[in-house]
C-alpha positions in Angstrom: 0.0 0.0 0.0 1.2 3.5 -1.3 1.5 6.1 1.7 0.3 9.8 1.1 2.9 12.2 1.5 1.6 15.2 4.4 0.8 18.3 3.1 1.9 20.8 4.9 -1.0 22.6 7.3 -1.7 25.5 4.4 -2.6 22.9 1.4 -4.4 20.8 3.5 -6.9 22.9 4.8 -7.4 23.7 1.0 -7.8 20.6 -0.1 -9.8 20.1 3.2 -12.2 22.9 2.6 -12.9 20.7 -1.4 -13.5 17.4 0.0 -14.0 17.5 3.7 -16.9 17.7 6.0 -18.0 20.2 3.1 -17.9 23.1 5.3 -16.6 26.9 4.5 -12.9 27.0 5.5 -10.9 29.8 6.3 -7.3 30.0 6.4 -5.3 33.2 7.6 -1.6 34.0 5.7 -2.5 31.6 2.5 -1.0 34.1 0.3 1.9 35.8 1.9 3.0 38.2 -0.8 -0.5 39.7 -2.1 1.4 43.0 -2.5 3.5 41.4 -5.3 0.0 39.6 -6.5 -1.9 43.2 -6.5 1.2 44.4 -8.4 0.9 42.0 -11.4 -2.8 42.6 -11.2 -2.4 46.3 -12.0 0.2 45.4 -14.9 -1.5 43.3 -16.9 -4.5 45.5 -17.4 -1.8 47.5 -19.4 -2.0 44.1 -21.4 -5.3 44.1 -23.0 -4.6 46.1 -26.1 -1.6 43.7 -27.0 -4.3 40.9 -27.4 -6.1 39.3 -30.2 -9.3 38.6 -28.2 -10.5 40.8 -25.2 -10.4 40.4 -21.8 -13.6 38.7 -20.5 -14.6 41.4 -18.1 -17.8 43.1 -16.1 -18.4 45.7 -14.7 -21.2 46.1 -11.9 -22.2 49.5 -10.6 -25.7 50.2 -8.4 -26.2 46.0 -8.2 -26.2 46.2 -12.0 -24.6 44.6 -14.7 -23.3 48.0 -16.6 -22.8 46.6 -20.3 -22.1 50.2 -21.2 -19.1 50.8 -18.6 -17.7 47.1 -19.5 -17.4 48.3 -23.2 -15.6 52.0 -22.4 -13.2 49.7 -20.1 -12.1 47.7 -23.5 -11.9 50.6 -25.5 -9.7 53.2 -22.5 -6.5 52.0 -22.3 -5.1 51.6 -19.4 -1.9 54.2 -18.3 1.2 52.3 -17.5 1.1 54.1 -14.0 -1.9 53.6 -13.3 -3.0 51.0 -10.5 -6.6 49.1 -11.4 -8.5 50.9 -9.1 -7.3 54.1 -10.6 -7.9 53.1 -14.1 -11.3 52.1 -13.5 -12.3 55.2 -11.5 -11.0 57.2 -14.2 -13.4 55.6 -17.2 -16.6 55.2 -14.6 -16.0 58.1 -13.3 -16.9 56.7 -9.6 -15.1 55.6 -6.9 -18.1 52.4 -6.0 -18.1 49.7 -8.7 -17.5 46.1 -8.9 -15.1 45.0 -11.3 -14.7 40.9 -12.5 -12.6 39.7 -14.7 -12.1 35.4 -15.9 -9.3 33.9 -17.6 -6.9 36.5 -15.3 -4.2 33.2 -15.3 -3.9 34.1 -19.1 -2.8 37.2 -18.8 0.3 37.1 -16.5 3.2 33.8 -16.5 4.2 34.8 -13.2 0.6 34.9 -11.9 0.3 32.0 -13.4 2.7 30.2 -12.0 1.9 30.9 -8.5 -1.7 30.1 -8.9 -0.3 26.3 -10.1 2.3 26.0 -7.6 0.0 26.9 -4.7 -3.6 26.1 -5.0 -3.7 23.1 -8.4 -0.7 21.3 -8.2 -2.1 20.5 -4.0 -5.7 19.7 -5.0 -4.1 17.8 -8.3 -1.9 15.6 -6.3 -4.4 14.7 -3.6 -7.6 14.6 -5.7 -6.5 13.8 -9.1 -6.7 15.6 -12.6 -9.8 18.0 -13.4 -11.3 17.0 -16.0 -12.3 20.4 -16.9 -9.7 22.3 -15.9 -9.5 25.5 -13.6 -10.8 29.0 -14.0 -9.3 31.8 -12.4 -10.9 35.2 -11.8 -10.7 38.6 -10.1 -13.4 40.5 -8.0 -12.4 44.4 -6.7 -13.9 47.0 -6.3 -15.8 49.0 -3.3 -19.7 48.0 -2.7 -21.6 47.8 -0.6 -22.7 43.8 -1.1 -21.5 41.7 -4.1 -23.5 42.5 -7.0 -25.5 39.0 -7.3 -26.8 39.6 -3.7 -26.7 36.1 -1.5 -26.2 33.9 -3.9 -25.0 30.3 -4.0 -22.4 28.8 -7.0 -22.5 25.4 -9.0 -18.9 25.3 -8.6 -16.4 25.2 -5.0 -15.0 29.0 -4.3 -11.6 29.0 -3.6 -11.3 32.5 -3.0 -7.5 34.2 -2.2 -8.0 37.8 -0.6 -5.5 40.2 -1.9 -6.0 43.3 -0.2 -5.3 46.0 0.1 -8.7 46.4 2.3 -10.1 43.7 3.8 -13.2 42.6 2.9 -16.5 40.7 5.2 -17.6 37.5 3.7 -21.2 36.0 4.9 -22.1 32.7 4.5 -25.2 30.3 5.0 -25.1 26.4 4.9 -27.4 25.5 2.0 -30.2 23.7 4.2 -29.8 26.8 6.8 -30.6 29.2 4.3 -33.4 27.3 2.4 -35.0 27.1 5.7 -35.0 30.6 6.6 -36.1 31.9 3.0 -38.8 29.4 2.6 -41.7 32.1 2.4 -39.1 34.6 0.7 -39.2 35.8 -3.3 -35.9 35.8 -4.8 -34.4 34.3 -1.9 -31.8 32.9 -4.6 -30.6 36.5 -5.8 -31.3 38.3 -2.1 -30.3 41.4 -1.6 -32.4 42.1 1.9 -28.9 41.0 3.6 -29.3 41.9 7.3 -32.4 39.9 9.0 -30.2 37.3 7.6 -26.8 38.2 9.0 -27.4 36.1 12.7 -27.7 32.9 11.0 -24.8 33.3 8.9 -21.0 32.9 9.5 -19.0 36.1 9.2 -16.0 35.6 8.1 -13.2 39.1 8.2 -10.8 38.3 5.5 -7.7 40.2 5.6 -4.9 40.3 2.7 -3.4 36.9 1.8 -6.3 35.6 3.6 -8.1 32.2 1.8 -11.6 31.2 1.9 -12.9 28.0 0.5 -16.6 28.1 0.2 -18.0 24.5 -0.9 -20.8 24.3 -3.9 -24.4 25.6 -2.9 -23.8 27.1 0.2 -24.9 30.6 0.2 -22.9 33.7 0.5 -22.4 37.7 -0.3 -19.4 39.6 0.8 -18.6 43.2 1.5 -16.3 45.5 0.7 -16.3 49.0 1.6 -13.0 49.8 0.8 -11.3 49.1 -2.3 -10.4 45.6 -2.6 -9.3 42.7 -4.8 -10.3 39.0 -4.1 -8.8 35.9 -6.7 -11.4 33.5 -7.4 -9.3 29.7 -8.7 -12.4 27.4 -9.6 -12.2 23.9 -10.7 -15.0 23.9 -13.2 -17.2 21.3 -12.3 -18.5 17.9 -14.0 -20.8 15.2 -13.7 -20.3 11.7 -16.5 -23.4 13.2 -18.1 -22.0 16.5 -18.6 -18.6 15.3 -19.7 -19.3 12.6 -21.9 -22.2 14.8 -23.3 -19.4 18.0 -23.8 -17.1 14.7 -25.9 -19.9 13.4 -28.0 -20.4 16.8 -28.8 -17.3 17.4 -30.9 -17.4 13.5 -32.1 -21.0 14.0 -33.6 -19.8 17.3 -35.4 -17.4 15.5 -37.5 -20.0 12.6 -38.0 -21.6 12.3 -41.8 -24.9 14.4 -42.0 -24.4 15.6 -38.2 -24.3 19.0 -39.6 -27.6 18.6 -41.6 -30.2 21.6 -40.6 -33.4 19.8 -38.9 -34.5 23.5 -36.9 -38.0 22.1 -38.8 -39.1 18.8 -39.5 -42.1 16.8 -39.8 -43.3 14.1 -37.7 -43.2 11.8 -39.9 -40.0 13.2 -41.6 -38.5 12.9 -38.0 -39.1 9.3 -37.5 -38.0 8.5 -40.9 -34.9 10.4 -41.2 -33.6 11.2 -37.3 -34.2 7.9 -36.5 -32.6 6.2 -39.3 -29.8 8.4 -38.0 -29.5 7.8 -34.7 -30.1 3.7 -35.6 -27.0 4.3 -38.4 -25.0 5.8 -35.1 -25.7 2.9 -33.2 -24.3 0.4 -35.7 -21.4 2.4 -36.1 -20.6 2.2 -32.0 -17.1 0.9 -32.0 -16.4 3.7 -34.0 -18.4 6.3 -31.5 -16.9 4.3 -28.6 -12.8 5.3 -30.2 -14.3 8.8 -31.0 -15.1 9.6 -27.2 -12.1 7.9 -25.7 -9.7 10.0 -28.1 -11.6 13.1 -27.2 -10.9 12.1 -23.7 -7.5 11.4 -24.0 -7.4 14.6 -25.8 -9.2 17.2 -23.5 -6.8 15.9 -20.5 -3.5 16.2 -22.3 -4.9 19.7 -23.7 -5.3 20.6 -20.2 -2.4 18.7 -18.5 0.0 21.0 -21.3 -1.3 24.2 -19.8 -1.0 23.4 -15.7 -4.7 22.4 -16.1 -5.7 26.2 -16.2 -7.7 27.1 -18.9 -7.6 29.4 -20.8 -4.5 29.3 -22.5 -2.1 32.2 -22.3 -2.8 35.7 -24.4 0.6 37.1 -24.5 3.8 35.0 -23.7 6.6 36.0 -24.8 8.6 35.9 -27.6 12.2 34.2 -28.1 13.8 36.2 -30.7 17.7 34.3 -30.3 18.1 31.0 -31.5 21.0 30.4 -29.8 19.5 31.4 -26.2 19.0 28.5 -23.6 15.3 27.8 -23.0 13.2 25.3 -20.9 10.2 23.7 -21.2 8.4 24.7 -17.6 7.7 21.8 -15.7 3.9 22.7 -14.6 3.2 23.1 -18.5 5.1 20.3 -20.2 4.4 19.5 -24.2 2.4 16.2 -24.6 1.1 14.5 -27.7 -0.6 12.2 -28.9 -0.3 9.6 -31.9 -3.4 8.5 -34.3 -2.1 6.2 -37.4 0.7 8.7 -39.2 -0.1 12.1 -37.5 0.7 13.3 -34.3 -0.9 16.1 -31.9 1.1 18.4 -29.8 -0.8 19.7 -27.2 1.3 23.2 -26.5 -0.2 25.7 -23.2 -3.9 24.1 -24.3 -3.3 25.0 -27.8 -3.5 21.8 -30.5 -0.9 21.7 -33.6 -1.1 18.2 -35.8 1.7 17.2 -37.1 2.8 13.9 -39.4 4.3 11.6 -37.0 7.5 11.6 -36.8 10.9 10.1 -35.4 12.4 13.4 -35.5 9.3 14.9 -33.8 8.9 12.6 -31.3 13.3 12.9 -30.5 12.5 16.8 -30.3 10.0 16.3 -28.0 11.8 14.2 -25.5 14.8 16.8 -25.7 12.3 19.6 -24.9 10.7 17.9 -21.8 13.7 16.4 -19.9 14.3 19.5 -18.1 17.9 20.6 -19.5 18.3 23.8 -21.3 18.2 24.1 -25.1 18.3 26.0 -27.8 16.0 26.8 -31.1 19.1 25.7 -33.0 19.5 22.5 -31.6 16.1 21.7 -31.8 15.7 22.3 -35.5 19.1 20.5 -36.1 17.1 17.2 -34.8 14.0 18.1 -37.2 16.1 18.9 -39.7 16.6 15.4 -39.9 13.4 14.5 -41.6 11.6 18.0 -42.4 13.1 21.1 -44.9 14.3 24.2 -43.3 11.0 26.2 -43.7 9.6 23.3 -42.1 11.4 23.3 -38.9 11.5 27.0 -38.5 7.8 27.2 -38.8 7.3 24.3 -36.1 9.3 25.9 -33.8 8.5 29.4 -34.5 4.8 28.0 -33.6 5.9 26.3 -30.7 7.5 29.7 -29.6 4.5 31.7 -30.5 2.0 29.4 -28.2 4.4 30.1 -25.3 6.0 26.4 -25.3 9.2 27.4 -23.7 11.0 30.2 -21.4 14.6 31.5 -21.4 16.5 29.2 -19.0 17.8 31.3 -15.8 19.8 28.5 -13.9 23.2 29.8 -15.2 22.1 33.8 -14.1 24.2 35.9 -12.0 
């Protein structure tokens, strides 16, 4: 029998507060340098205008979505100088807003990094692989009660308080809450907060700070002061919903899956959608190979990118051949073989390639850990591709963010 390794106190009661007795768990000092965190926060709002596709952000002001205000926040750029808060007082033109933002984990390596070290790699190790990845998201702002009102989430919160204000989180075991709303409209959007407050637990979360709120419990947090709070969410799944999300893609690439049936007869439908579905049935082995490649797929996709998804907007470029790079260990390159082509799975990004024994030789160099260099790496491809070849594989591979410049010999 294999004997699990102790976490140490921090990541347990993380990985406590996912699979325990299912209560809200809070630990004090999770984060020890939110400053730094806040800092590369307010830098990569500078980001957004590098970008091919926008941030995903809202903007909440009054208890309101403010579709208007999220639009002038993509279209002012942010000053260099300025902090968030400042740059989003400037384009509202208020100092009481809530600001959220998903897919932050894209938009920073160093962010990212922490977030994998700290908060997956513990719940990956002790729970397994997600099969649908992590989200990771902001909240700041200053209001008066979080724009949804008490609210409960399909997903578990881990929440990381940043600062620099602290913030007052409430929360309400599902039952508890249910209870005490019966007779209530809206009780599942509620913004009559106080009778409720006595039958909640209060929570005063102060920078660095971690919450871990488990799926359906109710909650609504505070924050009079400016504040930020980072939301990392494995994304949930039930078989139903996962194999459905696989078959999905399979049935896509299925003959006459594409065929418009938005009106049909009712005799037309038993005749032809039938027929269909029956020809699916006797083509099962096939179905049965599509899903378990998609599987197989979707993991590697996400295992390539630390399980965080989405995949990163801006890494950055490698413009010397001859400088050493690596191949960061929470984001190594995997692929995956079908007949004579090959799939690199590269920060969540897919590139097919013909299968190769140069590939696959290029591939092991890149993941042992050592240092290398672009040079080096085309000199093995060279070995069964043309020049243009191997300088667009790896010019692809540097584009997706694949590797970093090595730092183990710096001064």
């Amino acid at each position: 029998m294999s004997v699990m390794t102790p976490m140490p106190l921090k990541a347990n009661n993380l990985v406590h507060g996912l699979t325990g007795s299912r209560t809200t768990t809070h630990t004090p000092d999770f984060w020890p340098d939110y400053s730094r965190t806040l800092n590369q926060i307010d830098r990569l709002a500078s980001r957004f205008g590098e970008a091919v596709s926008p941030p995903r952000i809202r903007l909440f002001k009054n208890l309101g979505h403010r579709l208007d205000l999220s639009n002038a926040l993509l279209e002012i750029a942010k000053y260099p100088t300025e902090t968030l808060d400042e740059w989003v007082q400037r384009v509202v033109s208020d100092s009481e807003y809530c600001f959220a933002m998903n897919g932050t984990s894209a938009w920073d390596e160093d962010l990212s990094d922490l977030i994998v070290d700290r908060v997956v790699a513990p719940v990956v190790e002790h729970l397994g692989a997600p099969t649908r990845g992590f989200d990771v998201y902001i909240f700041g702002g200053r209001y008066r009660w979080t724009p949804f009102g008490i609210h409960s989430d399909s997903e578990d919160s881990i929440l990381v308080h940043l600062g620099p204000a602290e913030k007052t989180a409430f929360v309400w075991n599902r039952d508890a809450y249910l209870n005490a709303t019966a007779c209530l409209k809206g009780r599942f959007n509620n913004f009559d907060v106080e009778p409720l407050i006595s039958i909640a637990e209060e929570y005063r979360l102060l920078p660095g700070d971690l919450l871990c709120i488990p799926r359906g419990h109710f909650h609504v947090m505070t924050s009079p002061e400016f504040s930020v709070t980072m939301g990392v969410i494995p994304n949930p799944a039930t078989r139903g919903r996962l194999v459905s999300l696989l078959l999905r893609d399979v049935l896509e690439d299925i003959e006459g899956a594409s065929e418009d049936c938005s009106f049909i007869s009712e005799s037309a439908a038993l005749t032809n959608l039938y027929e269909w579905v029956a020809a699916l049935g006797l083509r099962n082995p096939s179905l049965q190979s599509g899903v378990a490649d998609a599987l197989t797929a979707s993991a590697l996709r996400l295992r390539s990118n630390g399980y965080l998804v989405p995949s990163p907007v801006t890494p950055a470029a490698i413009p010397d051949e001859n400088l050493l790079l690596q191949v960061p260990h929470r984001y190594p390159m995997c692929a995956k073989s079908s007949e004579d082509q090959m799939t690199l799975f590269v920060r969540g990004f897919d590139i097919g390639l013909k299968d190769s024994i140069a590939i696959r030789r290029a591939l092991e160099r890149m993941n042992n850990g050592g240092p290398f260099t672009l040079g080096e790496i085309s000199t093995i491809l060279a070995q069964e591709f043309s020049d243009d070849a191997c300088t667009a594989i790896t010019r692809q591979l540097n584009r997706l963010g694949a590797f970093r410049r090595d730092q183990s010999f710096d001064i």
